[in-house]
PALUM-584002 format. One record per residue (C-alpha): residue number from 1; residue in three letters; x, z, y. Coordinates in nm, 4 decimals. Example, Ala and Ser with C-alpha at 12.3 -4.5 7.8 and 13.67 -1.06 7.14 Angstrom:
node num: 1 residu: ala c1: 1.2300 c3: 0.7800 c2: -0.4500
node num: 2 residu: ser c1: 1.3670 c3: 0.7140 c2: -0.1060
***
This chain:
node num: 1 residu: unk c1: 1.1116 c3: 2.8838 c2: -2.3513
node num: 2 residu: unk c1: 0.9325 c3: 2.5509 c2: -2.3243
node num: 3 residu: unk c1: 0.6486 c3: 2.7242 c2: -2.0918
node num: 4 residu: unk c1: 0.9051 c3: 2.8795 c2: -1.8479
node num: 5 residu: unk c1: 1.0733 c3: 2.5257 c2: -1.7979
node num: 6 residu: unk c1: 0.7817 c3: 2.3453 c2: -1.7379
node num: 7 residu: unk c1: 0.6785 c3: 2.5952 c2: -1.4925
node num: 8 residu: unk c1: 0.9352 c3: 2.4055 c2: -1.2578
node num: 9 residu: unk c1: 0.8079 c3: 2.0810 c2: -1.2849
node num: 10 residu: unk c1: 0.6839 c3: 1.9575 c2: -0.9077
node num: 11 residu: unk c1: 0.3831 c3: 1.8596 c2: -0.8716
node num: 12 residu: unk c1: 0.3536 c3: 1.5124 c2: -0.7887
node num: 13 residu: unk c1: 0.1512 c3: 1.5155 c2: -0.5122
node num: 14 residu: unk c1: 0.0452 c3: 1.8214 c2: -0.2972
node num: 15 residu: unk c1: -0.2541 c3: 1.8856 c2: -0.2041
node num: 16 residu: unk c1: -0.2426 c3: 2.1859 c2: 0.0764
node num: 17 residu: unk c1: -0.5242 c3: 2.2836 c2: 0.3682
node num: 18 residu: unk c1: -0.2949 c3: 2.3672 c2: 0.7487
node num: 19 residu: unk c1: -0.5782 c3: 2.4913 c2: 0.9333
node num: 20 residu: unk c1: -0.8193 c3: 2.2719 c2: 0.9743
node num: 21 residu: unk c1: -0.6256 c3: 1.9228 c2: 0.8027
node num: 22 residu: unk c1: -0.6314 c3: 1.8713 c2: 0.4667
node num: 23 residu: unk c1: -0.2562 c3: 1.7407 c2: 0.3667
node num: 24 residu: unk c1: -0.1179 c3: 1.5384 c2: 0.0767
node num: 25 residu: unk c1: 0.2217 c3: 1.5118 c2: 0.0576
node num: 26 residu: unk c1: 0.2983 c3: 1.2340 c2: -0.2494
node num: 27 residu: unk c1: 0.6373 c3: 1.4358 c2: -0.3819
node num: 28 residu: unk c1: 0.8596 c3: 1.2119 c2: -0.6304
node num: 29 residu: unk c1: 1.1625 c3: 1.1271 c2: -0.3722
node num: 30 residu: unk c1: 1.3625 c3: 1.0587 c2: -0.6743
node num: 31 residu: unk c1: 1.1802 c3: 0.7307 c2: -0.7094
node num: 32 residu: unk c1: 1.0711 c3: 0.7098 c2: -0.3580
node num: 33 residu: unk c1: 0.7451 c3: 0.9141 c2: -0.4158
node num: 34 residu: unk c1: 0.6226 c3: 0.5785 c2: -0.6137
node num: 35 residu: unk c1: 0.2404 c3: 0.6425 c2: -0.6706
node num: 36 residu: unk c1: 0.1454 c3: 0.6504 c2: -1.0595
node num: 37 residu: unk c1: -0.2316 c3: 0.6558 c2: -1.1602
node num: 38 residu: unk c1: -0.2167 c3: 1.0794 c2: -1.2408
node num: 39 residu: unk c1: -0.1522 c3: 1.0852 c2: -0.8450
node num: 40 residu: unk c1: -0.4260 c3: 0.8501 c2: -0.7906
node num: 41 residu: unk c1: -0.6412 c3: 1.0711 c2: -0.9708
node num: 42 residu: unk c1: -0.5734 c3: 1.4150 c2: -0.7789
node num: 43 residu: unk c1: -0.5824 c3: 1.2443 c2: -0.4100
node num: 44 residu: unk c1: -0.9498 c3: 1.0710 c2: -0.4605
node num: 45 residu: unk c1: -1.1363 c3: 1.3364 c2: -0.5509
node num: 46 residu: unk c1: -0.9762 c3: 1.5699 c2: -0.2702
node num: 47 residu: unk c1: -1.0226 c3: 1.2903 c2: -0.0190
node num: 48 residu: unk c1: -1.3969 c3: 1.2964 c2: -0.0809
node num: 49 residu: unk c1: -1.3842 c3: 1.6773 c2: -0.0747
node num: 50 residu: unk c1: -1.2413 c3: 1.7094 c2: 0.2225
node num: 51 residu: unk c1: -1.4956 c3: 1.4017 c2: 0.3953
node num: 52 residu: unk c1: -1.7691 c3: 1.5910 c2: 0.2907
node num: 53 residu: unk c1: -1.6923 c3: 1.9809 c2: 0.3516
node num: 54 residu: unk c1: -1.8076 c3: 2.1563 c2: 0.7259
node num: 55 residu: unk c1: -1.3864 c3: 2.2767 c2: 0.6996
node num: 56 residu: unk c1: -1.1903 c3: 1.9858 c2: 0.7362
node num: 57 residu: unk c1: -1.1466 c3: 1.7927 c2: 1.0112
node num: 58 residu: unk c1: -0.8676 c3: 1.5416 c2: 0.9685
node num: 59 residu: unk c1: -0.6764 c3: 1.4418 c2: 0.7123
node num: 60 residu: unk c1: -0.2807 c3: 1.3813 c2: 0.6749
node num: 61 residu: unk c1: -0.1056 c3: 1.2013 c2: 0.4624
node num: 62 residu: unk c1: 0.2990 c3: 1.1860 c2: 0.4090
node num: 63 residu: unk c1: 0.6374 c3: 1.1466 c2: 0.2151
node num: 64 residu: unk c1: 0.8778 c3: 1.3719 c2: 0.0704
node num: 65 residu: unk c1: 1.2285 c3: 1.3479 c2: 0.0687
node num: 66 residu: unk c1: 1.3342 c3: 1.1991 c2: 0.3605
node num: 67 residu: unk c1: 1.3670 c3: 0.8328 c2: 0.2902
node num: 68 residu: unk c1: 1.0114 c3: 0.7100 c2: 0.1827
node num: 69 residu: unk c1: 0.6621 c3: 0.7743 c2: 0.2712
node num: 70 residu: unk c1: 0.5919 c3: 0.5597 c2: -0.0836
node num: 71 residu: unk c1: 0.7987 c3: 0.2658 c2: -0.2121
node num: 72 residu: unk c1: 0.4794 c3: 0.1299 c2: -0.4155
node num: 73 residu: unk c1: 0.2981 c3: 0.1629 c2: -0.7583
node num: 74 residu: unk c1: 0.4207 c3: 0.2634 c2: -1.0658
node num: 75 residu: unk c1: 0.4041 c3: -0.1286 c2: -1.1455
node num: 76 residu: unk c1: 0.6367 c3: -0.1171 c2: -1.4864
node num: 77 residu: unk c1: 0.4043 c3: 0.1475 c2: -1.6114
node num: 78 residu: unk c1: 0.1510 c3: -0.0943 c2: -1.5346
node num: 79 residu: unk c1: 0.3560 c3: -0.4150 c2: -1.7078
node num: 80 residu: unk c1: 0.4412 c3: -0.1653 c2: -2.0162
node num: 81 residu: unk c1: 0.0574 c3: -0.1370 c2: -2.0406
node num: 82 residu: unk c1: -0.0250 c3: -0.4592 c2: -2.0335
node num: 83 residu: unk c1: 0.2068 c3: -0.5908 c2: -2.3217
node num: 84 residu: unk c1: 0.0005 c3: -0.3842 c2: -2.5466
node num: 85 residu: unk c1: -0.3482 c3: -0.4192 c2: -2.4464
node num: 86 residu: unk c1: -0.3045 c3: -0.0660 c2: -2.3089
node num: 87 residu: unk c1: -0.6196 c3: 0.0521 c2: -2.0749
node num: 88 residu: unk c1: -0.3661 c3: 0.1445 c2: -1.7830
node num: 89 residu: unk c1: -0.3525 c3: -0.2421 c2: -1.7078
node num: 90 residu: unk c1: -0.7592 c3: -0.1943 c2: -1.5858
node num: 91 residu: unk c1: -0.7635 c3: 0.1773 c2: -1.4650
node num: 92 residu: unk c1: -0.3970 c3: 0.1583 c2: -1.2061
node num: 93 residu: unk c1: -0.5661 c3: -0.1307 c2: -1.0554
node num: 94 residu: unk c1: -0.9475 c3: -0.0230 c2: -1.0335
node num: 95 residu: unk c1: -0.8825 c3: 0.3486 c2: -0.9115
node num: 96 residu: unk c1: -0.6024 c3: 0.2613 c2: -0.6657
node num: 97 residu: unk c1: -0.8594 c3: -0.0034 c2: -0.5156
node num: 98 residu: unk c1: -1.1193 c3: 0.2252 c2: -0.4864
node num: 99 residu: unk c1: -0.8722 c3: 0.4696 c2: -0.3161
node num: 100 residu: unk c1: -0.7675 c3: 0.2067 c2: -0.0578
node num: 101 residu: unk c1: -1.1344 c3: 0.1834 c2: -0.0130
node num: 102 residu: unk c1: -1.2258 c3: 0.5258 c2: -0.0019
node num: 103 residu: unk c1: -0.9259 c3: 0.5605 c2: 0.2709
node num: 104 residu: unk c1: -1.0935 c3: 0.2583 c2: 0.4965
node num: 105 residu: unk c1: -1.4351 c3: 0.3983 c2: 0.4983
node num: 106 residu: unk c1: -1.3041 c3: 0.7947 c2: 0.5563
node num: 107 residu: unk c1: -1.5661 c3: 0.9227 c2: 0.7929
node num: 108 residu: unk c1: -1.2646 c3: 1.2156 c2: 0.8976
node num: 109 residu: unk c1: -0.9788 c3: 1.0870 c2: 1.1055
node num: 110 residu: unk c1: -0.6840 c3: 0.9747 c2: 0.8545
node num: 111 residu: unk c1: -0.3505 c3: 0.9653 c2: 0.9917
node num: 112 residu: unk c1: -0.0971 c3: 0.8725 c2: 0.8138
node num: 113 residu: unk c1: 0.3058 c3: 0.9440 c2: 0.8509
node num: 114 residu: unk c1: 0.5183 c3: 0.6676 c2: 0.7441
node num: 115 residu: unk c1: 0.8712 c3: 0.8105 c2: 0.8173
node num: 116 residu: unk c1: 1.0251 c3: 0.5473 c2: 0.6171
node num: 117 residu: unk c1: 0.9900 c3: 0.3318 c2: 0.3155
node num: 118 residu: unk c1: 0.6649 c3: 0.1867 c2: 0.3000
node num: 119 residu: unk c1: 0.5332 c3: -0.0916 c2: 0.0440
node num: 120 residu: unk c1: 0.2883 c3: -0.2317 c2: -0.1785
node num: 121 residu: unk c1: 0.0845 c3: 0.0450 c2: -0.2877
node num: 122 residu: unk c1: 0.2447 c3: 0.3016 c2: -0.0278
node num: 123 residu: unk c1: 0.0777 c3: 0.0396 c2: 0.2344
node num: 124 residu: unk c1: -0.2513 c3: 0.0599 c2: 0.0367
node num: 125 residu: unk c1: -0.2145 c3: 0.4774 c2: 0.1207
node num: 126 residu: unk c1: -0.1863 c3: 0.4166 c2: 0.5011
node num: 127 residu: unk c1: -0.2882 c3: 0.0842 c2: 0.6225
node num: 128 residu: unk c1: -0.6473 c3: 0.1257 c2: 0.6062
node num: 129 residu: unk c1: -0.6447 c3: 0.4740 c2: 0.7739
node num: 130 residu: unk c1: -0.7707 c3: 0.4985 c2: 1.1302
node num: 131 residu: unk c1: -0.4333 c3: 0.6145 c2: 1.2675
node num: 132 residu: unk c1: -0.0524 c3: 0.4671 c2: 1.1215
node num: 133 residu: unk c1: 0.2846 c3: 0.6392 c2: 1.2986
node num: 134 residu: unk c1: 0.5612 c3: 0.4522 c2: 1.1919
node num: 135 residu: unk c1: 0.9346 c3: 0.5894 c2: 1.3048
node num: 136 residu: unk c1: 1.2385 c3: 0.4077 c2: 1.3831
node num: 137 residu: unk c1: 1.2981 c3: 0.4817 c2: 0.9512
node num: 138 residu: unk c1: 0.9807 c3: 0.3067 c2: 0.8925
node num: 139 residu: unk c1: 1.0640 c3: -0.0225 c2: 0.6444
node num: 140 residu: unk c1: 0.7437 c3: -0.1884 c2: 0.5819
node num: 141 residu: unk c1: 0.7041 c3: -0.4971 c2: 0.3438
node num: 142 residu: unk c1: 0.4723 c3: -0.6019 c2: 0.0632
node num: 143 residu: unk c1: 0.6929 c3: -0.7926 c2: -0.1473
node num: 144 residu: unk c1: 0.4747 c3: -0.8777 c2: -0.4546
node num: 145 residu: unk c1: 0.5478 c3: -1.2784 c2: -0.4792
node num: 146 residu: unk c1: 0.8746 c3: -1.1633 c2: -0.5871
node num: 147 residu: unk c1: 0.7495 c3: -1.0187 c2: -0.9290
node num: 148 residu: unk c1: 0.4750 c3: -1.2381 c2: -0.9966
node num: 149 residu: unk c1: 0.1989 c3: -1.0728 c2: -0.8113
node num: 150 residu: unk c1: 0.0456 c3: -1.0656 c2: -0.5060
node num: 151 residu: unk c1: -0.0341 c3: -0.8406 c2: -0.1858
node num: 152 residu: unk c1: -0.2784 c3: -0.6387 c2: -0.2984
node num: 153 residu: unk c1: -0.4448 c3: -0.3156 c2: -0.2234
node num: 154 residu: unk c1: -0.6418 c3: -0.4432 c2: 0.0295
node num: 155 residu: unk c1: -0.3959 c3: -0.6986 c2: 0.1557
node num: 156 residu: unk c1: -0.6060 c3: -0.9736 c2: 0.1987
node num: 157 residu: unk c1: -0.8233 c3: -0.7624 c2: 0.4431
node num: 158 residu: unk c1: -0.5546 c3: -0.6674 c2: 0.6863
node num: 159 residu: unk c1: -0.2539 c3: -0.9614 c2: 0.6771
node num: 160 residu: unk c1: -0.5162 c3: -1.1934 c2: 0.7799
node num: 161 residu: unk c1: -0.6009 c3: -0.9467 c2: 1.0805
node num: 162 residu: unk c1: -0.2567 c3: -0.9186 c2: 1.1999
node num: 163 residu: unk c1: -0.1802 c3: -1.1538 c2: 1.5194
node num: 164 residu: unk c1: -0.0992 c3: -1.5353 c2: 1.5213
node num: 165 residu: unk c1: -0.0177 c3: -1.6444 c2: 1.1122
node num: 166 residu: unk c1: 0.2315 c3: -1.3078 c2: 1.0707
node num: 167 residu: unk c1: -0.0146 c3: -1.1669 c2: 0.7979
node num: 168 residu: unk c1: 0.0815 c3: -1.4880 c2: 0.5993
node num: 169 residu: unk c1: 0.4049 c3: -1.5239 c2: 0.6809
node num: 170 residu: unk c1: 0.4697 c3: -1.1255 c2: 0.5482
node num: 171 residu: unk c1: 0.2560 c3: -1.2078 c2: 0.2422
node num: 172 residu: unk c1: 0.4159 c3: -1.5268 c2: 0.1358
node num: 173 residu: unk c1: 0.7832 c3: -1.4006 c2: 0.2170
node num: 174 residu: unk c1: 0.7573 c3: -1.0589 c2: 0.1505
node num: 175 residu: unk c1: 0.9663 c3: -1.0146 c2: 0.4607
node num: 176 residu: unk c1: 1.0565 c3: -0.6248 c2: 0.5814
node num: 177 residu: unk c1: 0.9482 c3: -0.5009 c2: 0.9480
node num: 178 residu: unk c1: 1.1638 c3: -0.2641 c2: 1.0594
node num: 179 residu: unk c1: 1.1073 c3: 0.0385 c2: 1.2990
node num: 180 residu: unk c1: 0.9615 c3: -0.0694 c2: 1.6135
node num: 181 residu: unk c1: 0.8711 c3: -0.4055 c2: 1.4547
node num: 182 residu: unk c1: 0.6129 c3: -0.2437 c2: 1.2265
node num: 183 residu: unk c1: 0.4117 c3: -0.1089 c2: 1.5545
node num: 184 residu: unk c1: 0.4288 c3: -0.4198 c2: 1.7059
node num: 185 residu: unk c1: 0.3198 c3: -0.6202 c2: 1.4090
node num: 186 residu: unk c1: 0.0289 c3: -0.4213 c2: 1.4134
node num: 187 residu: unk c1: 0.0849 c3: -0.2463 c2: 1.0992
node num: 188 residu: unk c1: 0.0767 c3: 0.0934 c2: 1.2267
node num: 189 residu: unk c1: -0.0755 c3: 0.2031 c2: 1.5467
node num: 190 residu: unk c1: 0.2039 c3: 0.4232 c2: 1.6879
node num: 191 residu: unk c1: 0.5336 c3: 0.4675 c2: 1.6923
node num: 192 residu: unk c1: 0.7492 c3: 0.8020 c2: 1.7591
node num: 193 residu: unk c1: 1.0852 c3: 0.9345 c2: 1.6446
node num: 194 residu: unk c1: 1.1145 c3: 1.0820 c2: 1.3566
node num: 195 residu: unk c1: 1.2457 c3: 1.3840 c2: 1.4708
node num: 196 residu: unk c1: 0.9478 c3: 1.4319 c2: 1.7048
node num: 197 residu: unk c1: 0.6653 c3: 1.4512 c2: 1.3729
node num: 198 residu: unk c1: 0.6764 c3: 1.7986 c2: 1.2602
node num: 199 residu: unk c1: 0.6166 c3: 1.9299 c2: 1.6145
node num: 200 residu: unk c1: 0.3699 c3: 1.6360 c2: 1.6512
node num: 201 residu: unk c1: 0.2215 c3: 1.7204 c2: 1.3158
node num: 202 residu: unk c1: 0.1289 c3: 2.0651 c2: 1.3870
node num: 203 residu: unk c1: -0.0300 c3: 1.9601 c2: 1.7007
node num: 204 residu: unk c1: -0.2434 c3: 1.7565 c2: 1.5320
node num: 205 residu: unk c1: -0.2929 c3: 2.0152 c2: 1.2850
node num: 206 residu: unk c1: -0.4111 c3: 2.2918 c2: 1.5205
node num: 207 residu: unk c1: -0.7064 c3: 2.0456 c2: 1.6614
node num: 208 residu: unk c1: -1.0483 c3: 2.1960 c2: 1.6528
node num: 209 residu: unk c1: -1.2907 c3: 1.9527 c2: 1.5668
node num: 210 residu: unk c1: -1.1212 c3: 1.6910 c2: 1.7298
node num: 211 residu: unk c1: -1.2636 c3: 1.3509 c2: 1.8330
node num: 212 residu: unk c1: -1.0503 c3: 1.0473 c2: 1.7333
node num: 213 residu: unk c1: -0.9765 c3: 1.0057 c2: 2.0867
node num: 214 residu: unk c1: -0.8313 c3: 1.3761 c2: 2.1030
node num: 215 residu: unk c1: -0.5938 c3: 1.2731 c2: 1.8016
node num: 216 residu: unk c1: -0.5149 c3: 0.9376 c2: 1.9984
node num: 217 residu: unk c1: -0.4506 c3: 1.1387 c2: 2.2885
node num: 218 residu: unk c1: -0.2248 c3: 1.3575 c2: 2.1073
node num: 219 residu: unk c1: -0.0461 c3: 1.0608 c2: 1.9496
node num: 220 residu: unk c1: -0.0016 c3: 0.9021 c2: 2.2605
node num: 221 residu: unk c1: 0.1691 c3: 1.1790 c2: 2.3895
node num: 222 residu: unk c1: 0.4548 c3: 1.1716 c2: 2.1048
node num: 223 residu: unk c1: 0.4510 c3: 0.8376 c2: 2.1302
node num: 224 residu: unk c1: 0.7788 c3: 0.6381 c2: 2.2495
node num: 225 residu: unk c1: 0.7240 c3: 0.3752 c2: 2.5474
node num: 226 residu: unk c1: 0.7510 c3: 0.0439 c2: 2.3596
node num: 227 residu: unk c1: 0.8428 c3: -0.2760 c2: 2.5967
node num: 228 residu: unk c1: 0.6603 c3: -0.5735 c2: 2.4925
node num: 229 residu: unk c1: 0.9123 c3: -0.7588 c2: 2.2874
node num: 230 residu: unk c1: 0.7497 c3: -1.0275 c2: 2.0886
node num: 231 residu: unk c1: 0.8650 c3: -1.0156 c2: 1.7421
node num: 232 residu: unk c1: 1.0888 c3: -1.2848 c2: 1.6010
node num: 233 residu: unk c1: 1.1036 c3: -1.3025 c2: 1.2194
node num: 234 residu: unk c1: 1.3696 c3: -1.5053 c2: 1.0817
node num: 235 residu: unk c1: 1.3142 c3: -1.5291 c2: 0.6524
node num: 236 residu: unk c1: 1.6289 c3: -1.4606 c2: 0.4973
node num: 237 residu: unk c1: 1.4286 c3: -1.4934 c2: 0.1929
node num: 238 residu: unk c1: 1.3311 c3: -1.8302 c2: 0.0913
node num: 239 residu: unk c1: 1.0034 c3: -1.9062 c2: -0.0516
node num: 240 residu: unk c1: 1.1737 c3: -2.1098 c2: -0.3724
node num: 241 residu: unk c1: 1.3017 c3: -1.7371 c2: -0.5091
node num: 242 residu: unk c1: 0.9030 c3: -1.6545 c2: -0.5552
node num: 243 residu: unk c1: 0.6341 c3: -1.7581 c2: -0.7876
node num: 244 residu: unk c1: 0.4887 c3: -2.0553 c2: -0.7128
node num: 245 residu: unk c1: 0.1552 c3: -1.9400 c2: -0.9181
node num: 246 residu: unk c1: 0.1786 c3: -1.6156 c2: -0.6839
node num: 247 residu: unk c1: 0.2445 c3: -1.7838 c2: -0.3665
node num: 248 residu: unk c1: -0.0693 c3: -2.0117 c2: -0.4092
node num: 249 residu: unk c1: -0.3432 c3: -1.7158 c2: -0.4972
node num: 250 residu: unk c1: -0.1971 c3: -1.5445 c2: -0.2300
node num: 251 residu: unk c1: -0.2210 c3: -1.8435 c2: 0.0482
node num: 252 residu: unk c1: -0.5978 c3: -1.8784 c2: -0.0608
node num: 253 residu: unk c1: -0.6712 c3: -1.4521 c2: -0.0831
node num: 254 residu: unk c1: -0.5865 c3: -1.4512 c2: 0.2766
node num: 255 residu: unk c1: -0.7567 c3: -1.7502 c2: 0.3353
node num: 256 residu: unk c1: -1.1173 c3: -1.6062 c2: 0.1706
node num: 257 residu: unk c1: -1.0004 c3: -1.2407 c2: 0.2835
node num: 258 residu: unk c1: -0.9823 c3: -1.3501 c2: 0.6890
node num: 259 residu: unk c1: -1.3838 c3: -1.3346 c2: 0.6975
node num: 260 residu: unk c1: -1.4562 c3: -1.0813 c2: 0.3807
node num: 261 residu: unk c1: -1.5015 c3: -0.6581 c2: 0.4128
node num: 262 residu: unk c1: -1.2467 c3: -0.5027 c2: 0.2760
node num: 263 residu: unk c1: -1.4390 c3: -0.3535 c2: 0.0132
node num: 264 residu: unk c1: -1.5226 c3: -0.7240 c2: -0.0664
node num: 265 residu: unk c1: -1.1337 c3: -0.8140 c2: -0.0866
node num: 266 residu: unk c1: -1.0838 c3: -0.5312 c2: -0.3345
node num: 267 residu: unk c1: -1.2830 c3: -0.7115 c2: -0.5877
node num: 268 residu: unk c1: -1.1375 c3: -1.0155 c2: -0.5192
node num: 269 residu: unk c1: -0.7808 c3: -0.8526 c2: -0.5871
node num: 270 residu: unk c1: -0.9140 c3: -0.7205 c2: -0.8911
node num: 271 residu: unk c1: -1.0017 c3: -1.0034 c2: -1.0315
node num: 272 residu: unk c1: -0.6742 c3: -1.1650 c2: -0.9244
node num: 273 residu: unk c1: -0.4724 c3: -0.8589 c2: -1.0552
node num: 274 residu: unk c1: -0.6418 c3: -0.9101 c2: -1.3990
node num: 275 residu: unk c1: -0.5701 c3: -1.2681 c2: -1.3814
node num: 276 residu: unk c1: -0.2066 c3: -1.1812 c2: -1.3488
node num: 277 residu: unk c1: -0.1717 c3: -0.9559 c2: -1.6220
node num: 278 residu: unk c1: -0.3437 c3: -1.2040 c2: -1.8397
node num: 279 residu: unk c1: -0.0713 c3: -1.4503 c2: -1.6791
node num: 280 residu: unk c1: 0.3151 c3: -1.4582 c2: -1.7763
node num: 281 residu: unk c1: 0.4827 c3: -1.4483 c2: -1.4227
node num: 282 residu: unk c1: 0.4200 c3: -1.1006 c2: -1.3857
node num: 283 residu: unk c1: 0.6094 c3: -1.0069 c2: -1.6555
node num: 284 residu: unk c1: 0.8759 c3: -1.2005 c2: -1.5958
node num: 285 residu: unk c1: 0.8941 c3: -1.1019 c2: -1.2398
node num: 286 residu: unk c1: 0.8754 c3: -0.7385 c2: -1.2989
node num: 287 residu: unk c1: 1.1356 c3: -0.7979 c2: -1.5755
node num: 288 residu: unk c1: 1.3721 c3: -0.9820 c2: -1.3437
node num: 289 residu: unk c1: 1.3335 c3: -0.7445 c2: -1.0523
node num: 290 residu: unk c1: 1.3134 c3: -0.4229 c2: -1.1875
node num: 291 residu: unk c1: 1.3729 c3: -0.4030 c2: -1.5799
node num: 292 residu: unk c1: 1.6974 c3: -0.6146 c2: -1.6025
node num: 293 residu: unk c1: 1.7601 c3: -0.6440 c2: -1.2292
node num: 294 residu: unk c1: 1.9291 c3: -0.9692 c2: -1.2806
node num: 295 residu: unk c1: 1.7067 c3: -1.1193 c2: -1.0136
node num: 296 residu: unk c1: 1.6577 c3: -1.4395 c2: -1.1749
node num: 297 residu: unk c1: 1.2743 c3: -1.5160 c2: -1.2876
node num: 298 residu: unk c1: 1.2315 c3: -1.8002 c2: -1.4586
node num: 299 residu: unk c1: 0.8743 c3: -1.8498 c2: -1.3071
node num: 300 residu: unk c1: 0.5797 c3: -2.0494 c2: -1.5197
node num: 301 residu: unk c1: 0.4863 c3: -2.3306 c2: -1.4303
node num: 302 residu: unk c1: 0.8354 c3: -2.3253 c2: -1.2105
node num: 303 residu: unk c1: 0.7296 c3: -2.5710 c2: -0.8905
node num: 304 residu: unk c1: 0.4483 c3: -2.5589 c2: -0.6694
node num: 305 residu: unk c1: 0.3183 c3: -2.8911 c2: -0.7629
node num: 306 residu: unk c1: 0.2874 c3: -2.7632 c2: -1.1515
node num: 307 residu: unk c1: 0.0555 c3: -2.5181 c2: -1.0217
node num: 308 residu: unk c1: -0.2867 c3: -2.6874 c2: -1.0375
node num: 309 residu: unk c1: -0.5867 c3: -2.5940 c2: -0.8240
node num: 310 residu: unk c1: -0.8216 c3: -2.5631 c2: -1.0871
node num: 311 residu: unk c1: -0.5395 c3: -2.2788 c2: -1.2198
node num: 312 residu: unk c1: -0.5443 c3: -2.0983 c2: -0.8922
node num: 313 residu: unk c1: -0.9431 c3: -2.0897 c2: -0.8815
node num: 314 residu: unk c1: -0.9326 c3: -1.9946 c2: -1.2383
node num: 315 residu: unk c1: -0.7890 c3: -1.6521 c2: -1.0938
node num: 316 residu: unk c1: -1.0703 c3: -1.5787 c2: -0.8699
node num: 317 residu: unk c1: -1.3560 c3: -1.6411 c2: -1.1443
node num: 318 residu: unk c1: -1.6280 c3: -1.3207 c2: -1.1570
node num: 319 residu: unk c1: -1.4787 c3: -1.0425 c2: -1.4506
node num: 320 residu: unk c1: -1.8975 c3: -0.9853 c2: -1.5067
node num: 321 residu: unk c1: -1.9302 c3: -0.6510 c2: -1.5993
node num: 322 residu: unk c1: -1.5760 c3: -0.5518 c2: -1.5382
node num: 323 residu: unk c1: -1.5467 c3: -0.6398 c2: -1.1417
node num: 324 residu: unk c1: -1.5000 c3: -0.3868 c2: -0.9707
node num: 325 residu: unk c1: -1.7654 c3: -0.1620 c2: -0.8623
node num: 326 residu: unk c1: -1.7650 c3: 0.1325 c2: -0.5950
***
């Protein structure tokens, strides 16, 4: 019967308490536990249950599968939306911000495990948390000038705050850090071998009401000797393969996010993520990337210098009484 076979569906996310930790384990490794807005709307409220309740003292967050801790958002949900005045286009955006948010200003220590693919929104899930273990599987990137966006979920906040210009170097190129590289980048704050995190895990996980310098201590512990190498990026990918719309909102949202809160970024994206969906490059770059996969976007306009700055401010202008709010 219908009832019986939907009785095996997985949940997309789970949402367990190990002791003391509250745990969410995003669980679609088919499509690299990709984070859709019904996912979005299970891990916010628990987040703020488990901030506020006397039980919990630190929260976890990981992958399933094996390959990714999260690949990104559900972003051709999000295009499909948008084509037809759907409300998705808004609510993805709005409620994955105030996630990210919710995730920066956690009062409980918020470690999270990226054992592998991380991007776009799966960076938005961990790179605001107080602690980030990346293994050597970790592959970090935000590659949204690719498809006609730009890094968002809080990127503005924390590529500006990575050392020397590297913040805009990832954001422009959408280059990958690999392993090691993502620890030294700055991206997460640890790094140990993925074979090492379950044991590490339930370490953490059988904390009482631990400091975050008990957690760092335990980290530290699991945590691989690193020599300082300094980190040499070659771009394989050139900048002419992304939008040139993209590329300049995304040069000036670092730019304004270097000296903003993040909470302050996250309604700048939103206005620049509405912007985009109003645009045409999106589209085309979602189309070209991950519809038809024919990796050729014809971008509009096509060259930077078509791309006037009274367009690119355009993009930034107040939504009134749909900014985002917290």
């Amino acid at each position: 019967s219908l009832a019986m076979m939907s009785s095996h569906v997985e949940p997309e996310v789970l949402l367990e308490k190990v002791g003391r930790a509250g745990v969410i384990t995003l669980n679609r490794p088919k499509v690299l536990n990709a984070l859709n807005l019904t996912m979005i709307r299970q891990i916010y409220p628990q987040l703020r249950k488990w901030e506020n309740d006397n039980d919990t003292d630190i929260v976890i967050i990981k992958g399933d599968g094996g390959k990714a801790f999260c690949a990104g958002g559900d972003i051709r949900a999000v295009t499909e939306a948008g084509k037809v005045g759907d409300s998705l286009a808004q609510d993805f955006f709005r409620e994955e911000y105030i996630l990210n948010d919710a995730i920066g200003s956690c009062r409980k220590p918020y470690i999270a495990l990226i054992d592998g693919i991380t991007m776009g929104g799966g960076v938005g899930l961990s790179v605001h948390g107080r602690f980030r273990v990346a293994t050597e599987k970790t592959l970090f990137a935000m590659p949204e000038t690719a498809i006609g966006l730009f890094p968002d979920v809080g990127g503005g906040y924390f590529l500006p705050r990575l050392r020397g210009r590297l913040g805009l170097f990832l954001a422009l190129t959408g280059f990958r850090l690999k392993g090691r590289d993502v620890h030294r980048a700055g991206v997460a704050t640890h790094f140990v071998e993925s074979k090492k995190i379950p044991d590490m895990e339930k370490e953490l996980v059988d904390l009482t009401s631990p400091s975050p310098e008990d957690i760092s201590r335990v980290l530290d512990t699991y945590q691989t000797k690193v020599r300082n190498v300094t980190l040499l990026s070659h771009s394989t990918k050139t900048l002419s393969k992304m939008s040139p719309t993209s590329l300049k909102i995304t040069y000036k949202q670092l730019q304004a996010g270097a000296s903003l809160s993040l909470r302050d970024v996250l309604v700048m994206e939103y206005r620049l993520c509405q912007a985009c969906m109003r645009g045409c490059d999106f589209y085309e770059g979602v189309r070209a990337v991950l519809v038809d996969r024919d990796q050729n976007p014809r971008w509009s306009p096509s060259t930077l210098e078509e791309v006037s700055e009274q367009r690119v401010q355009q993009c930034f202008s107040s939504l009134g009484e749909r900014d985002l709010t917290f």
